[in-house]
Backbone atoms as SQL, in Angstrom:
CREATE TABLE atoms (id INTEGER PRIMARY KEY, chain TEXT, resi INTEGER, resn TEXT, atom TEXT, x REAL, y REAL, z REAL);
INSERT INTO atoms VALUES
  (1, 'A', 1, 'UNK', 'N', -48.921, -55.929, 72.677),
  (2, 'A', 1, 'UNK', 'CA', -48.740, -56.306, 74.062),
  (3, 'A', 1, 'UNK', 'C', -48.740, -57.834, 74.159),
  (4, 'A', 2, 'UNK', 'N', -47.893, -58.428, 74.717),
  (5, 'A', 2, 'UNK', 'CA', -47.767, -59.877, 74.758),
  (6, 'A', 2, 'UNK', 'C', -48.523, -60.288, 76.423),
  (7, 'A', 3, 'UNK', 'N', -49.227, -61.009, 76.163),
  (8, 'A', 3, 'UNK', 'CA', -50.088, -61.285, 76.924),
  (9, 'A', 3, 'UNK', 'C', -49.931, -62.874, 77.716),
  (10, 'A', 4, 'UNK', 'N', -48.570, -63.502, 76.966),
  (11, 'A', 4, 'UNK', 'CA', -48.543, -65.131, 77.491),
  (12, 'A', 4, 'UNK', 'C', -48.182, -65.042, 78.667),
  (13, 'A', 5, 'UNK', 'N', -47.531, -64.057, 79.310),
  (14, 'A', 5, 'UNK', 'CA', -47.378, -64.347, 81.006),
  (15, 'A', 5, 'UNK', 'C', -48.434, -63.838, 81.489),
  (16, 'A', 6, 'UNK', 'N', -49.503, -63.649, 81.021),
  (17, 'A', 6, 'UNK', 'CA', -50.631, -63.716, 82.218),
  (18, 'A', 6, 'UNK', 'C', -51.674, -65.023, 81.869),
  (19, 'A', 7, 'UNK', 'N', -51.439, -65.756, 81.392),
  (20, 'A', 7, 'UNK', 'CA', -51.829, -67.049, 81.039),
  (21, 'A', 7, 'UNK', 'C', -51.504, -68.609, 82.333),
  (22, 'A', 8, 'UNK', 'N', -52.708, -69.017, 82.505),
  (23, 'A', 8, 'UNK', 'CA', -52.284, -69.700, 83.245),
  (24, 'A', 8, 'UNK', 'C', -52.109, -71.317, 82.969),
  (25, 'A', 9, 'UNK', 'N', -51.995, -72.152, 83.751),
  (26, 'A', 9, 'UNK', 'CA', -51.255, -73.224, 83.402),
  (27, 'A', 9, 'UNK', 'C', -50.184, -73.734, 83.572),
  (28, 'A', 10, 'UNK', 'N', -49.668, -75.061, 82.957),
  (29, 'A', 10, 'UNK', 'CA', -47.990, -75.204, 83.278),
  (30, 'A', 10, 'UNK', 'C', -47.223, -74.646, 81.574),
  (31, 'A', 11, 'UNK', 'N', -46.205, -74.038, 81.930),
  (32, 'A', 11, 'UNK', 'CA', -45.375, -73.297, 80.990),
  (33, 'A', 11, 'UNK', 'C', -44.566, -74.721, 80.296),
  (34, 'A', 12, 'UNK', 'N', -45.038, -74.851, 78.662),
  (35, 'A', 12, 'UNK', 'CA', -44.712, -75.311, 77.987),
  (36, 'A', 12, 'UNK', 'C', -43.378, -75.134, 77.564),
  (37, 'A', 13, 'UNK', 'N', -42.766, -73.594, 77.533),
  (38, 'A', 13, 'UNK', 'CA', -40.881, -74.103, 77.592),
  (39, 'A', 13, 'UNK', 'C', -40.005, -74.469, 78.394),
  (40, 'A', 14, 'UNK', 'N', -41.016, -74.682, 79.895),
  (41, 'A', 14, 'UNK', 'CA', -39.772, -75.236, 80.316),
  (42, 'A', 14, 'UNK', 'C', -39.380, -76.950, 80.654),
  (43, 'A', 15, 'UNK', 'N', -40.012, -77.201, 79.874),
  (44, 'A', 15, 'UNK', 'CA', -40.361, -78.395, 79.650),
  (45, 'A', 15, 'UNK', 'C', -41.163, -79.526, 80.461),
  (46, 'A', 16, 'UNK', 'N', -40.928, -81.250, 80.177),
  (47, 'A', 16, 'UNK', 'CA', -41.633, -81.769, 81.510),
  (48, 'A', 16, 'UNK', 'C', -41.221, -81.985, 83.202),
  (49, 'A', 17, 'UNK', 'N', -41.987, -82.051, 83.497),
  (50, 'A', 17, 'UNK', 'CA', -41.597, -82.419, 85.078),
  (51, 'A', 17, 'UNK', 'C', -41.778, -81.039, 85.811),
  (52, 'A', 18, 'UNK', 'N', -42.215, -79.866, 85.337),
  (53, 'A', 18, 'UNK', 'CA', -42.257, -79.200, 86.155),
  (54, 'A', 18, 'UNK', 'C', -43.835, -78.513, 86.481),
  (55, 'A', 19, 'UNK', 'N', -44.941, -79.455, 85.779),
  (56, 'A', 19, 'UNK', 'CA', -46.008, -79.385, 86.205),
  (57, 'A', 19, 'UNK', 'C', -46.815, -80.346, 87.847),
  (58, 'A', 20, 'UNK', 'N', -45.894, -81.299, 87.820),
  (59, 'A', 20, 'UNK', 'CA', -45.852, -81.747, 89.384),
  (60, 'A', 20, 'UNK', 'C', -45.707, -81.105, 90.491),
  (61, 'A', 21, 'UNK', 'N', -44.467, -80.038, 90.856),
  (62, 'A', 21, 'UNK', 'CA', -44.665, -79.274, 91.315),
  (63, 'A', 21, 'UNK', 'C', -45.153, -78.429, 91.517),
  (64, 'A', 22, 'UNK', 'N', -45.464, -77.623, 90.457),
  (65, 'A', 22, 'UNK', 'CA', -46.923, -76.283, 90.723),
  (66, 'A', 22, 'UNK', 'C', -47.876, -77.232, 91.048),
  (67, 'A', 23, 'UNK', 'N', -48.289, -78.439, 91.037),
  (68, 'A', 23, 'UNK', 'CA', -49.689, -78.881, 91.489),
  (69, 'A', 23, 'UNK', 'C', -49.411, -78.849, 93.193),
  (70, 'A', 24, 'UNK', 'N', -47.959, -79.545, 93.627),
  (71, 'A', 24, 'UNK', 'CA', -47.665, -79.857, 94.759),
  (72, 'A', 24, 'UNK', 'C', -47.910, -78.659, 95.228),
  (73, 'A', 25, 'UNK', 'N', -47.252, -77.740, 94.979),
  (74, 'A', 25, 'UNK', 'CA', -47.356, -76.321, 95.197),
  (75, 'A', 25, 'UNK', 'C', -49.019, -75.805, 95.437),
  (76, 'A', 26, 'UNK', 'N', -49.523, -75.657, 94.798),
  (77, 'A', 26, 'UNK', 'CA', -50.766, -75.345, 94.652),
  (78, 'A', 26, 'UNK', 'C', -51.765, -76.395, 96.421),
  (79, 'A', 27, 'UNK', 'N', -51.231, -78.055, 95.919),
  (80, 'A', 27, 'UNK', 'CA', -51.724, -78.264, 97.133),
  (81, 'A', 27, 'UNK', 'C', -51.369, -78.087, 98.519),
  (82, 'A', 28, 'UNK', 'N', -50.166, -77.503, 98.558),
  (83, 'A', 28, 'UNK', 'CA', -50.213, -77.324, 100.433),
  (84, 'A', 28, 'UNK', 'C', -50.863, -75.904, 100.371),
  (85, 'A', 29, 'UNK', 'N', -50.965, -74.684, 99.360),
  (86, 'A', 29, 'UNK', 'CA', -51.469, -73.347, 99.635),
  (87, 'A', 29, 'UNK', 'C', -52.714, -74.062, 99.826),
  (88, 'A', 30, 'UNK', 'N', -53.377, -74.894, 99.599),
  (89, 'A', 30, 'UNK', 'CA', -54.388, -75.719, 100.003),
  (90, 'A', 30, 'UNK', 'C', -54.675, -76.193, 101.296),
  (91, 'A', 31, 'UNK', 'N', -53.854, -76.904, 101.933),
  (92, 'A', 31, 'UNK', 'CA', -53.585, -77.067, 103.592),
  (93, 'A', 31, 'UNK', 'C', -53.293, -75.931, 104.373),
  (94, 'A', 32, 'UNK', 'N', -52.674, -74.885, 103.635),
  (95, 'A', 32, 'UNK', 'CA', -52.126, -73.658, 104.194),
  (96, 'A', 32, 'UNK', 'C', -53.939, -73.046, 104.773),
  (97, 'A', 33, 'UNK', 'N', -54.008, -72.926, 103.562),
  (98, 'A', 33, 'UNK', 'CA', -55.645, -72.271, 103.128),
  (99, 'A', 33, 'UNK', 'C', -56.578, -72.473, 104.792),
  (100, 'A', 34, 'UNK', 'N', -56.637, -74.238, 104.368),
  (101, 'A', 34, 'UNK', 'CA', -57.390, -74.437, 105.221),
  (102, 'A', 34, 'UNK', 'C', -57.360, -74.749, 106.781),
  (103, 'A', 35, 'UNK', 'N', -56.062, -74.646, 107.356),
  (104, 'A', 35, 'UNK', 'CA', -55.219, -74.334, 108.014),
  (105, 'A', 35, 'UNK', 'C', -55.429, -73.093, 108.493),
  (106, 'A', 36, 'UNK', 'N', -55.823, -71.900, 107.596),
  (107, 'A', 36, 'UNK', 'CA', -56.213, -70.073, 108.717),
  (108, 'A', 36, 'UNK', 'C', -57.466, -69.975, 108.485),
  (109, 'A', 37, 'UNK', 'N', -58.192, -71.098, 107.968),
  (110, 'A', 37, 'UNK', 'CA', -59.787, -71.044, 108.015),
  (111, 'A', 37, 'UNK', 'C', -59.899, -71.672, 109.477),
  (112, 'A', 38, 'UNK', 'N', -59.784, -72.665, 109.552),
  (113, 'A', 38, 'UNK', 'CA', -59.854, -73.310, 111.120),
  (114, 'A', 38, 'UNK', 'C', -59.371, -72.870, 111.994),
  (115, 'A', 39, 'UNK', 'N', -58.451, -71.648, 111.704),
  (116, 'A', 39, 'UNK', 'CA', -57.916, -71.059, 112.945),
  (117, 'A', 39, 'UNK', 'C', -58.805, -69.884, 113.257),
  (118, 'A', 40, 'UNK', 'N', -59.429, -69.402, 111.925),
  (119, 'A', 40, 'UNK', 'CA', -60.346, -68.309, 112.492),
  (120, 'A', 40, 'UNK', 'C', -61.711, -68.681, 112.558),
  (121, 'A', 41, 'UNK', 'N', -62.294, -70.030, 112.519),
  (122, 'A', 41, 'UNK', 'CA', -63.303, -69.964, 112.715),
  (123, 'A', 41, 'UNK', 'C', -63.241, -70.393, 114.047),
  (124, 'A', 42, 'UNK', 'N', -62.603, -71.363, 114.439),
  (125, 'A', 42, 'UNK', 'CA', -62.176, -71.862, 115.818),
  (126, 'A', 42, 'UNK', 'C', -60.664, -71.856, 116.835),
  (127, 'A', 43, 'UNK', 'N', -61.237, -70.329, 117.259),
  (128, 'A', 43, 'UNK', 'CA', -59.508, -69.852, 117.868),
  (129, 'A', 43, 'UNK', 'C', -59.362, -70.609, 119.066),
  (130, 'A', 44, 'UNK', 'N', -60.456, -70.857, 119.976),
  (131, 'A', 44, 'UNK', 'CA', -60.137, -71.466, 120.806),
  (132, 'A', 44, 'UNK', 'C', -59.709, -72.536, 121.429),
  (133, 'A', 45, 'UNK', 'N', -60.246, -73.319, 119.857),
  (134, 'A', 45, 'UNK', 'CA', -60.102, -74.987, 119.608),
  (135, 'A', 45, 'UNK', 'C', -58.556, -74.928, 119.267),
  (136, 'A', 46, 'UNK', 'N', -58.358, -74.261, 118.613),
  (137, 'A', 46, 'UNK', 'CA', -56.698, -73.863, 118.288),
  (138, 'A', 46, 'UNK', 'C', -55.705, -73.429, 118.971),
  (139, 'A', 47, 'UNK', 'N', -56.153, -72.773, 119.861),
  (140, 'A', 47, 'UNK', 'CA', -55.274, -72.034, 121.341),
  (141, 'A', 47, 'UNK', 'C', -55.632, -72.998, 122.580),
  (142, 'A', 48, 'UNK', 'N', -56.604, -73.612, 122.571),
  (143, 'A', 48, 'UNK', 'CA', -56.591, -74.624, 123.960),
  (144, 'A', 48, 'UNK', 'C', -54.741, -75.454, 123.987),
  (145, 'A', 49, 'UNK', 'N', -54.552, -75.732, 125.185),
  (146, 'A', 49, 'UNK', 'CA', -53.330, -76.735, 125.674),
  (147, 'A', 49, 'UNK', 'C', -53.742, -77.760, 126.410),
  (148, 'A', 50, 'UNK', 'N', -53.683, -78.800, 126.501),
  (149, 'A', 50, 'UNK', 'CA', -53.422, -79.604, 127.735),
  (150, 'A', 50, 'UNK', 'C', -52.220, -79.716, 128.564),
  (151, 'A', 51, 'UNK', 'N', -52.130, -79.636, 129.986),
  (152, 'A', 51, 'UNK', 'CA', -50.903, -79.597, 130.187),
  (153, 'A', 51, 'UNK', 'C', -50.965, -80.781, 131.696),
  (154, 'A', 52, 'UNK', 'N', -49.930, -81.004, 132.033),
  (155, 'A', 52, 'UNK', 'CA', -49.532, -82.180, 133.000),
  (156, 'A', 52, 'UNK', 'C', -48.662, -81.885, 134.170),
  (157, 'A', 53, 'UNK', 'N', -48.831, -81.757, 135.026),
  (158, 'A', 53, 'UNK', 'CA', -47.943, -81.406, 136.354),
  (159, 'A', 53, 'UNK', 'C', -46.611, -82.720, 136.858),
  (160, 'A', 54, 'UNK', 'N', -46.049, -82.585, 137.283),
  (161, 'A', 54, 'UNK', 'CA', -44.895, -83.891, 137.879),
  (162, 'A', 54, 'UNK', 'C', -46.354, -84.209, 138.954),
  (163, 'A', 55, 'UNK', 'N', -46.733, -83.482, 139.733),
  (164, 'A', 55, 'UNK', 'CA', -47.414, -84.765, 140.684),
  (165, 'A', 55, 'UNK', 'C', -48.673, -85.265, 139.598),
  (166, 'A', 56, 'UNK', 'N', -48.968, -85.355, 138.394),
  (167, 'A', 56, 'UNK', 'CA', -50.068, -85.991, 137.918),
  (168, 'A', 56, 'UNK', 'C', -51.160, -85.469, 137.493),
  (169, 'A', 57, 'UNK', 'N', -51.231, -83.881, 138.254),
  (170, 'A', 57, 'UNK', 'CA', -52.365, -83.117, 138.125),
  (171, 'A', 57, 'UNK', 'C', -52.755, -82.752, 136.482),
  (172, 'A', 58, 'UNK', 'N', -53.684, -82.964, 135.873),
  (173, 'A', 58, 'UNK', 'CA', -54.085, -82.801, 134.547),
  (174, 'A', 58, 'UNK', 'C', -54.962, -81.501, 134.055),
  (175, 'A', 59, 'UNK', 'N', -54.720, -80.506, 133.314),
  (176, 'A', 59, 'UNK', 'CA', -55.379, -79.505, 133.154),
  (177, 'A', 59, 'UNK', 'C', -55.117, -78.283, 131.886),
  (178, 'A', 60, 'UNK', 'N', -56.693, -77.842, 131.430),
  (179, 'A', 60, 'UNK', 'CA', -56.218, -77.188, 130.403),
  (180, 'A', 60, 'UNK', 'C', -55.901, -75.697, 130.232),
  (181, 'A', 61, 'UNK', 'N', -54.876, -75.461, 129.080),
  (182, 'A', 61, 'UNK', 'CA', -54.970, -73.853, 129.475),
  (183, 'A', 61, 'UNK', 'C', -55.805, -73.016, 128.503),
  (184, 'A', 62, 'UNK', 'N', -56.580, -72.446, 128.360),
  (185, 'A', 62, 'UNK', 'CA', -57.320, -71.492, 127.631),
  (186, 'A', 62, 'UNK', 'C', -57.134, -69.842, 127.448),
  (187, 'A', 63, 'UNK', 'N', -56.994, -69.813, 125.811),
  (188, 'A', 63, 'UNK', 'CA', -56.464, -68.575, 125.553),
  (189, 'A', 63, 'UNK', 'C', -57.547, -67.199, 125.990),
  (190, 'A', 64, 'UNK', 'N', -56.581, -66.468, 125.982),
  (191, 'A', 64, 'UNK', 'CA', -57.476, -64.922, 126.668),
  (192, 'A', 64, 'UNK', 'C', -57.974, -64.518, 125.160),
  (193, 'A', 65, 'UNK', 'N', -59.200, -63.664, 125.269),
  (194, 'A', 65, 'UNK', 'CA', -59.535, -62.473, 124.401),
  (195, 'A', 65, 'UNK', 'C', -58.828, -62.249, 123.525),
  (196, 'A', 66, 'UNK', 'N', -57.612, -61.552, 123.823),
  (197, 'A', 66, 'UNK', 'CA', -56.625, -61.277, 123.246),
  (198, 'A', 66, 'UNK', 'C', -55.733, -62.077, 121.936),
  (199, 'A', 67, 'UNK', 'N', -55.719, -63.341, 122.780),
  (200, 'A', 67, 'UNK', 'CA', -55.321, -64.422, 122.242),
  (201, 'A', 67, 'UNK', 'C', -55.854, -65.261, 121.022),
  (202, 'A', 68, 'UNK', 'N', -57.265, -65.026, 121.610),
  (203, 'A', 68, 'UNK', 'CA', -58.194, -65.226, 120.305),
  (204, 'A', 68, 'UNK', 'C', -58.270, -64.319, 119.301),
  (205, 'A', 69, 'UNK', 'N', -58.107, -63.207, 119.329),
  (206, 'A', 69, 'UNK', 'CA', -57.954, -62.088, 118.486),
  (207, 'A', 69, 'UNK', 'C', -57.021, -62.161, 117.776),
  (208, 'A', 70, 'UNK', 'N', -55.783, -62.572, 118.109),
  (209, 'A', 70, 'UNK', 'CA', -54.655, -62.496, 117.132),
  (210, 'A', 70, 'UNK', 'C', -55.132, -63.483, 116.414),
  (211, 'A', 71, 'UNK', 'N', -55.189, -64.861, 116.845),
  (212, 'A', 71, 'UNK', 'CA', -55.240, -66.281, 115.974),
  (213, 'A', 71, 'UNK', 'C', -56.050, -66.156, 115.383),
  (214, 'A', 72, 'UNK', 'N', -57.409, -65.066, 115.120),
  (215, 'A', 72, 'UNK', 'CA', -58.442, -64.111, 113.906),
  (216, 'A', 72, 'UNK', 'C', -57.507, -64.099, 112.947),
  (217, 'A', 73, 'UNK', 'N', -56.732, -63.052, 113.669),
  (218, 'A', 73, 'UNK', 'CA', -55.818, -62.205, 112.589),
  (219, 'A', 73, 'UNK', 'C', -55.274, -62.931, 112.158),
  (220, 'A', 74, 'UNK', 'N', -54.239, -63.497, 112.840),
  (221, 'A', 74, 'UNK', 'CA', -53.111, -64.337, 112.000),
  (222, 'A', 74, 'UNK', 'C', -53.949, -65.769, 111.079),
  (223, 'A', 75, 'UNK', 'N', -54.661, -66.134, 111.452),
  (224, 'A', 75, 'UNK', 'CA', -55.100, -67.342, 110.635),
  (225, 'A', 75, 'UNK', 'C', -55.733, -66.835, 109.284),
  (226, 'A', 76, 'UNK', 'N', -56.566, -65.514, 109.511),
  (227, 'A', 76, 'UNK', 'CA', -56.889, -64.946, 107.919),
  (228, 'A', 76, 'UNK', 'C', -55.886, -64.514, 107.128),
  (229, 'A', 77, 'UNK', 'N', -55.136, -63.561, 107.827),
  (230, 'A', 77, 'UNK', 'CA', -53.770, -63.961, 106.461),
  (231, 'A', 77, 'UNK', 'C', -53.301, -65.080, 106.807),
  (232, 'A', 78, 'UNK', 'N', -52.926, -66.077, 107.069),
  (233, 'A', 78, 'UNK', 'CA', -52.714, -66.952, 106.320),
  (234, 'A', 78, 'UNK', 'C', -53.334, -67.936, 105.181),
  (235, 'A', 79, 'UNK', 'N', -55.089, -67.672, 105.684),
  (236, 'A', 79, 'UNK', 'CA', -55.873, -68.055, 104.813),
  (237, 'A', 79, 'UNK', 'C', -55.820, -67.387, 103.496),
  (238, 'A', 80, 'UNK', 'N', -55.811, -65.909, 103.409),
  (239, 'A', 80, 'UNK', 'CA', -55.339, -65.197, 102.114),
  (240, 'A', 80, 'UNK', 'C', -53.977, -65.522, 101.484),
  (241, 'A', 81, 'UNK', 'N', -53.329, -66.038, 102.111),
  (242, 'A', 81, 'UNK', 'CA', -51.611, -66.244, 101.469),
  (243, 'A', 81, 'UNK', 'C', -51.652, -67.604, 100.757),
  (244, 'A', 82, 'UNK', 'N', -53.036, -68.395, 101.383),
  (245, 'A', 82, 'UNK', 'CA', -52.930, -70.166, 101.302),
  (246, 'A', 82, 'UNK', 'C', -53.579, -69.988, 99.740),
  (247, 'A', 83, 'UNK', 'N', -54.869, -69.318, 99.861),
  (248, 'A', 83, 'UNK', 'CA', -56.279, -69.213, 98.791),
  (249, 'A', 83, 'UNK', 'C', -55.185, -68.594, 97.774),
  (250, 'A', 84, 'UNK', 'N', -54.001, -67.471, 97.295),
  (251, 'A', 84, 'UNK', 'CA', -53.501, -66.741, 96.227),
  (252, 'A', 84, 'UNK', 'C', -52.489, -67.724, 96.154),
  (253, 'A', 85, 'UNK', 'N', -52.072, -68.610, 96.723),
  (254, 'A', 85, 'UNK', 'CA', -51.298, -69.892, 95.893),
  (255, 'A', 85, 'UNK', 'C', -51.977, -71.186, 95.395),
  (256, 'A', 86, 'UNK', 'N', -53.310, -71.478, 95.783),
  (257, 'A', 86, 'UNK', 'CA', -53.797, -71.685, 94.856),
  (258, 'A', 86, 'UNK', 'C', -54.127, -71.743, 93.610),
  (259, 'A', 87, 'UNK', 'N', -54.559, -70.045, 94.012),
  (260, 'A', 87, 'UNK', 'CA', -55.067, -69.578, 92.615),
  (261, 'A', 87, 'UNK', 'C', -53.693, -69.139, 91.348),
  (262, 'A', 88, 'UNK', 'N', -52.677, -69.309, 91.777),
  (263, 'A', 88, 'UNK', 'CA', -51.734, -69.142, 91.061),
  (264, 'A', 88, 'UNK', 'C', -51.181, -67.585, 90.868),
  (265, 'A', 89, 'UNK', 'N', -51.220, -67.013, 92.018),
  (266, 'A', 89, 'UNK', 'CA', -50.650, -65.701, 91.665),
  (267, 'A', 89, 'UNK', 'C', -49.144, -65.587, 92.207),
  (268, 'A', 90, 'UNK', 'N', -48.562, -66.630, 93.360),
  (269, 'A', 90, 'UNK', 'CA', -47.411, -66.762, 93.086),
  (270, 'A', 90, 'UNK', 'C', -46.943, -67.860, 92.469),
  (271, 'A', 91, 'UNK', 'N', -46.129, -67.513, 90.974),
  (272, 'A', 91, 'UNK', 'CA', -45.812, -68.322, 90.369),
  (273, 'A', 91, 'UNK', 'C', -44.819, -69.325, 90.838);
């Protein structure tokens, strides 16, 4: 059983220059990462708006229940999609 593709690292045949990118790579699943951590620890901080009227009036909008619930959801997978490019499972 050949076992070198489950080996991790940068792949020595395909020569140089293409270990820059898997790092680049690796670092935005990094921003990604931490990016659906902050969304699920703080949905509201994340769903707040400020918004501005033509006559001047200033005011914010705040997400419903609901609203916060998804940006749970959606920010943990994205936190799981950010953390497995990290870790190198998409190559």
């Amino acid at each position: 059983m050949d076992l070198t593709l489950l080996q991790f690292g940068p792949d020595p045949t395909m020569g140089p220059g293409f270990d820059g990118f898997f790092t680049m790579f690796r670092l935005f699943g990094l921003v990604f990462a931490v990016m659906g951590i902050l969304a699920v620890l703080f949905p509201r901080g994340m769903g707040t708006r400020r918004i501005r009227t033509n006559t001047g009036y200033e005011a914010s909008v705040e997400p419903t229940g609901v609203q916060q619930v998804a940006t749970r959801v959606i920010g943990a997978v994205f936190a799981v999609i950010g953390l497995a490019m990290v870790a190198g499972v998409f190559p």
